[in-house]
C-alpha positions as CSV (number, residue, x, y, z in Angstrom):
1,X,-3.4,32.0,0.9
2,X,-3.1,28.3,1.9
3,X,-4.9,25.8,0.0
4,X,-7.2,23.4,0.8
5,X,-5.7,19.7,0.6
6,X,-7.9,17.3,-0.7
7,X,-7.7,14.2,1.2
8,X,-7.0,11.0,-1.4
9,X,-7.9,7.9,-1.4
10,X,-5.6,4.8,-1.3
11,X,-5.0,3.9,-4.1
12,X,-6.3,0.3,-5.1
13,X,-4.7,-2.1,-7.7
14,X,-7.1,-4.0,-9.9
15,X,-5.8,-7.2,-8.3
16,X,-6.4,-5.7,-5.1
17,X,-10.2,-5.1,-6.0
18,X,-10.7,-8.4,-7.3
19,X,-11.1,-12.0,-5.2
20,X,-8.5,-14.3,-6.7
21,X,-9.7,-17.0,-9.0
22,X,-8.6,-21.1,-8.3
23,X,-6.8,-22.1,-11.0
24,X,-6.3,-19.1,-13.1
25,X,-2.8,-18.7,-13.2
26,X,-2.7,-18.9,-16.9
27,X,-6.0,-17.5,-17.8
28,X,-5.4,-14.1,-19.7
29,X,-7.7,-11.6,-17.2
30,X,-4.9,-12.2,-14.7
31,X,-2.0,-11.2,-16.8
32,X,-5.0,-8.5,-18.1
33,X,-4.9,-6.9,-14.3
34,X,-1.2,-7.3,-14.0
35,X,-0.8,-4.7,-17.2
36,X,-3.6,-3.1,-15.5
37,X,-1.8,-2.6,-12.3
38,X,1.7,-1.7,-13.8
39,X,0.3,1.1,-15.5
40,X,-1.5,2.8,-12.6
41,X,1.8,2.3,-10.5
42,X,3.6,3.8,-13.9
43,X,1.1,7.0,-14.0
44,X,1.3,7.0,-9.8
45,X,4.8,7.6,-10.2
46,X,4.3,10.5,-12.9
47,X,1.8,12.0,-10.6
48,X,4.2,12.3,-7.8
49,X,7.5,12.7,-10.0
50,X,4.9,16.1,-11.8
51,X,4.3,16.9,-8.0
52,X,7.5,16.9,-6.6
53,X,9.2,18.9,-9.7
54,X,6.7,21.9,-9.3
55,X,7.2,22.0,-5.5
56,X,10.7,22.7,-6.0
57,X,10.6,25.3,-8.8
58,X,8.3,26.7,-6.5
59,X,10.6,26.8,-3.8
60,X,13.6,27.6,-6.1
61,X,11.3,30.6,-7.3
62,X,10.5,31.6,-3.4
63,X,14.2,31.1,-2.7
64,X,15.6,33.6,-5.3
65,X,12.9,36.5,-4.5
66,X,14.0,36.6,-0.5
């Protein structure tokens, strides 16, 4: 009855992947990752927010049948 958990990954920003650049503060591929990085944090939080809400219906469902 128990599922297997998958083991993740970490998850890695883009600007985590990527060797910073001298000079490039103003450059638009910086400001490119930065969008780049909000929205995987944005759909990380989804993820776990989608998680967390079926775990407890779950467990409101469990709750009610004992």
């Amino acid at each position: 009855m128990h599922k297997k958990v998958q083991k993740m990954r970490p998850l890695l920003l883009v600007s985590q992947t990527m060797p910073p650049r001298p000079s490039s503060a103003l450059s638009a591929k910086p400001m490119e990752m930065v969008v780049v990085d909000i929205v995987t944090i944005a759909l990380a939080i989804d993820t776990i927010a989608t998680i967390v809400t079926t775990a407890m219906e779950r467990n409101e469902r469990r709750m009610c049948r004992s």
